[in-house]
C-alpha positions as CSV (number, residue, x, y, z in Angstrom):
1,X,20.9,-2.7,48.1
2,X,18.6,-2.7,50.8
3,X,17.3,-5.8,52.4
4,X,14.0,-6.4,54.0
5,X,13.9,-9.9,56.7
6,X,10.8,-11.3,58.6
7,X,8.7,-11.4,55.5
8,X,6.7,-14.6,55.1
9,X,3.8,-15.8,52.7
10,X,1.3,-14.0,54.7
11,X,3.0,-10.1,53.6
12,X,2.3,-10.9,49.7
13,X,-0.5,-11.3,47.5
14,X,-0.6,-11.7,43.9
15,X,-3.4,-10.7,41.3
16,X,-4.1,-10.7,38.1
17,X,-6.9,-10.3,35.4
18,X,-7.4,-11.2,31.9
19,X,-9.2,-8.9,29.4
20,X,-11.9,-11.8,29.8
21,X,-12.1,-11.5,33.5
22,X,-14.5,-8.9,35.0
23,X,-12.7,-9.3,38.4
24,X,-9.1,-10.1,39.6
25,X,-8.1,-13.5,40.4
26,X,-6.0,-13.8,43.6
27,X,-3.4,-16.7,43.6
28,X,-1.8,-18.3,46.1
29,X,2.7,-17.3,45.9
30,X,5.0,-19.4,48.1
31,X,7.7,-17.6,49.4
32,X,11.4,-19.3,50.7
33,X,13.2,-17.6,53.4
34,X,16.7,-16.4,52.8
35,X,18.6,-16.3,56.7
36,X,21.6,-16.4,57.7
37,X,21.3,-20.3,57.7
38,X,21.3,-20.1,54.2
39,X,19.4,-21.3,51.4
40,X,21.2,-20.7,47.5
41,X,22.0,-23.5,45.2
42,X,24.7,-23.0,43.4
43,X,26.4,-24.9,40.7
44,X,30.4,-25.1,41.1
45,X,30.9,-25.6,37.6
46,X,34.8,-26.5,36.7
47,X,37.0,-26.4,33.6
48,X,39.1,-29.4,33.4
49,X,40.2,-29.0,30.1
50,X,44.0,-29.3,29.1
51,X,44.7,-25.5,28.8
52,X,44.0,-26.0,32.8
53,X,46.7,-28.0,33.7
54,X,48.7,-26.9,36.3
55,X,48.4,-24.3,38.6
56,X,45.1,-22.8,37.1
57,X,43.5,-26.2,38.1
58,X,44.7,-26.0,41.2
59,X,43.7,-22.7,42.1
60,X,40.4,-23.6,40.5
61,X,40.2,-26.9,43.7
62,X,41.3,-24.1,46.1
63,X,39.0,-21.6,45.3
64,X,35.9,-24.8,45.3
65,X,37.3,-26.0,48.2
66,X,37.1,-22.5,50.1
67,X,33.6,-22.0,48.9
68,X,32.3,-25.2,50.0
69,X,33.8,-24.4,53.1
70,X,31.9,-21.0,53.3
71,X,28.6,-22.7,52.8
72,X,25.7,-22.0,55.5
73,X,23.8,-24.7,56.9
74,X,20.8,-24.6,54.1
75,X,23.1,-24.0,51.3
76,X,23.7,-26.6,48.7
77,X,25.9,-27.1,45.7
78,X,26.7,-29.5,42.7
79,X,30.3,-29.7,41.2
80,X,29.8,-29.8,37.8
81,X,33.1,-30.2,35.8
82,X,33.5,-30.1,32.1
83,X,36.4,-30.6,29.5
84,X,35.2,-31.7,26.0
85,X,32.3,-32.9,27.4
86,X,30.0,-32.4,30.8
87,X,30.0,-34.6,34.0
88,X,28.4,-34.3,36.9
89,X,30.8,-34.7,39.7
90,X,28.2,-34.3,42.4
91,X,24.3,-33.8,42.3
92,X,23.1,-30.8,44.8
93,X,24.0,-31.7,48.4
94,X,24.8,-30.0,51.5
95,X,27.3,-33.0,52.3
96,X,30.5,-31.0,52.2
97,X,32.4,-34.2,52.5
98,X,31.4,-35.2,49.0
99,X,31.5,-31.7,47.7
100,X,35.1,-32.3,48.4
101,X,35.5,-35.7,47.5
102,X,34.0,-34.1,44.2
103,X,36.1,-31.3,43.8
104,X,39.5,-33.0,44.7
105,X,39.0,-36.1,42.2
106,X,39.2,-33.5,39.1
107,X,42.1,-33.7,36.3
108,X,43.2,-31.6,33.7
109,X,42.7,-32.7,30.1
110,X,40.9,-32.4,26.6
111,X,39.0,-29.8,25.2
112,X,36.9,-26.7,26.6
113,X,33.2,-27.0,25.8
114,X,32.8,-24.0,28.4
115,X,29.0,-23.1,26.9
116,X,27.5,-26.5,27.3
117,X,28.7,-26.6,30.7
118,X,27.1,-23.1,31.7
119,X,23.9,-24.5,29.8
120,X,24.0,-27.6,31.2
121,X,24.7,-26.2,35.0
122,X,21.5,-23.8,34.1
123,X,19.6,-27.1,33.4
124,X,20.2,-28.7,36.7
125,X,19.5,-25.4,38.6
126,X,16.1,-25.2,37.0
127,X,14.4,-27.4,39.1
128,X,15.7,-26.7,42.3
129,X,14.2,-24.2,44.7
130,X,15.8,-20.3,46.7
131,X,18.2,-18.9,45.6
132,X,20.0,-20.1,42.2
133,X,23.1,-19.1,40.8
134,X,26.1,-20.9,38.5
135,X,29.5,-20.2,39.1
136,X,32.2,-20.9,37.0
137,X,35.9,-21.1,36.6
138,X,37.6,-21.2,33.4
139,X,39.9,-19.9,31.5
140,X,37.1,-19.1,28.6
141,X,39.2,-20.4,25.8
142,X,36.2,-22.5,24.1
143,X,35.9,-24.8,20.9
144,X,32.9,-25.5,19.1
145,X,30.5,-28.0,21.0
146,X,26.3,-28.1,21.4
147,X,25.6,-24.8,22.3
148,X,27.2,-21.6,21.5
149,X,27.6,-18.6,24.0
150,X,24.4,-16.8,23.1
151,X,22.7,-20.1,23.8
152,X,23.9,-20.8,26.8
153,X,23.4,-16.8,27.7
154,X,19.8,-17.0,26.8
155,X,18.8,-20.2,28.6
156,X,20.1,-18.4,31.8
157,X,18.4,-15.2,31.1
158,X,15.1,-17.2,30.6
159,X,15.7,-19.2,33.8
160,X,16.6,-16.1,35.8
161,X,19.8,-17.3,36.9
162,X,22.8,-15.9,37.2
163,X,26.5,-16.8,35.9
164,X,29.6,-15.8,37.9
165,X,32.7,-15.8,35.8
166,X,36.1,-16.3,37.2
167,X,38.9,-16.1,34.9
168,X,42.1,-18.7,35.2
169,X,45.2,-18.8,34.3
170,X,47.3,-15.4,31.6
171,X,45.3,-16.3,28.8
172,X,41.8,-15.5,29.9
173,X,39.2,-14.8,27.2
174,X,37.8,-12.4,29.5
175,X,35.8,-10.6,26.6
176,X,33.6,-13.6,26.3
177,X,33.2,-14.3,30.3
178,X,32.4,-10.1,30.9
179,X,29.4,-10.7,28.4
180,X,28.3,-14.1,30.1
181,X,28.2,-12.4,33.3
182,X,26.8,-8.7,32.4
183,X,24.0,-10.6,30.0
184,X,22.8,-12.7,32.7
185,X,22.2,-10.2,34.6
186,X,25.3,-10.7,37.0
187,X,27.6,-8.1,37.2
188,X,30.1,-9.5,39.9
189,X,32.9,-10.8,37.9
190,X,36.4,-12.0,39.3
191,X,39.5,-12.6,37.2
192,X,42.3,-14.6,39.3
């Protein structure tokens, strides 16, 4: 992948004409600089859910922790955790101080609605601006709750924003998080 930096607004323009148009309209694109400051929003999304318990929600805090950590100055996050239901631990913030608070108040319990959370995670990322992207760790094992994979796949798709899948724990459906990831266009997976 090769990157190109220095670009502003001023090095693109954007046109386009309708079959009722004789000429080309030009519109006005804003574009967000990416530096080494940062600028992705990402969505720490969490499986709290009872087949967690134990060391798989721990290492799921640890690995949150360290990317909160890792964050550049422009960077935000939400922690988004999710058993039977979805709660939203922490709206987007660069505050790593309640990133952790967010991350470290999480218990194991209840059910796995893993597909509402990735929808629901998709949802909050829609609005915000740069770079976008959902992470999640899970172990995949799901029930049946509001959305179904495909649903949750094709809101992402439609959004253009990609879902990291990071397997927990020996009993990772990692069938289910492979497609997630490949289908939304990321290919990066990690199993842990």
């Amino acid at each position: 992948e090769n990157t190109i930096s220095g670009l502003n607004a001023s090095n693109f323009r954007a046109t386009e004409q309708s079959d009722l148009e004789s000429q080309p309209t030009t519109e006005t694109i804003s574009v967000a600089p990416i530096t080494a400051t940062g600028n992705i929003t990402v969505a720490l999304t969490i499986d709290r859910s009872g087949s967690m318990s134990g060391s798989e929600i721990a290492d799921a805090k640890t690995a949150a922790n360290t990317f909160v950590d890792n964050m550049a100055t422009l960077d935000r996050a939400a922690i988004i955790s999710f058993n039977s239901s979805v709660t939203i631990n922490q709206t987007f913030t660069s505050d790593k101080t309640a990133l952790h608070n967010a991350v470290n108040f999480l218990s194991a319990g209840g059910g796995t609605a893993v597909y509402d959370a990735i929808y629901r995670a998709v949802e909050e990322l829609t609005g915000e601006v740069g770079v976008k992207t959902v992470i999640i760790f899970t172990d995949g094992i799901s029930g049946t709750y509001i959305h179904t994979a495909q649903e949750a796949i094709d809101l992402a798709k439609d959004r253009g924003i990609p879902v990291y899948t990071i397997g927990l724990g020996g009993s990772v459906n990692e069938s289910i998080l492979q497609t997630i990831a490949a289908e939304t266009g990321e290919i990066g997976r990690a199993h842990v």
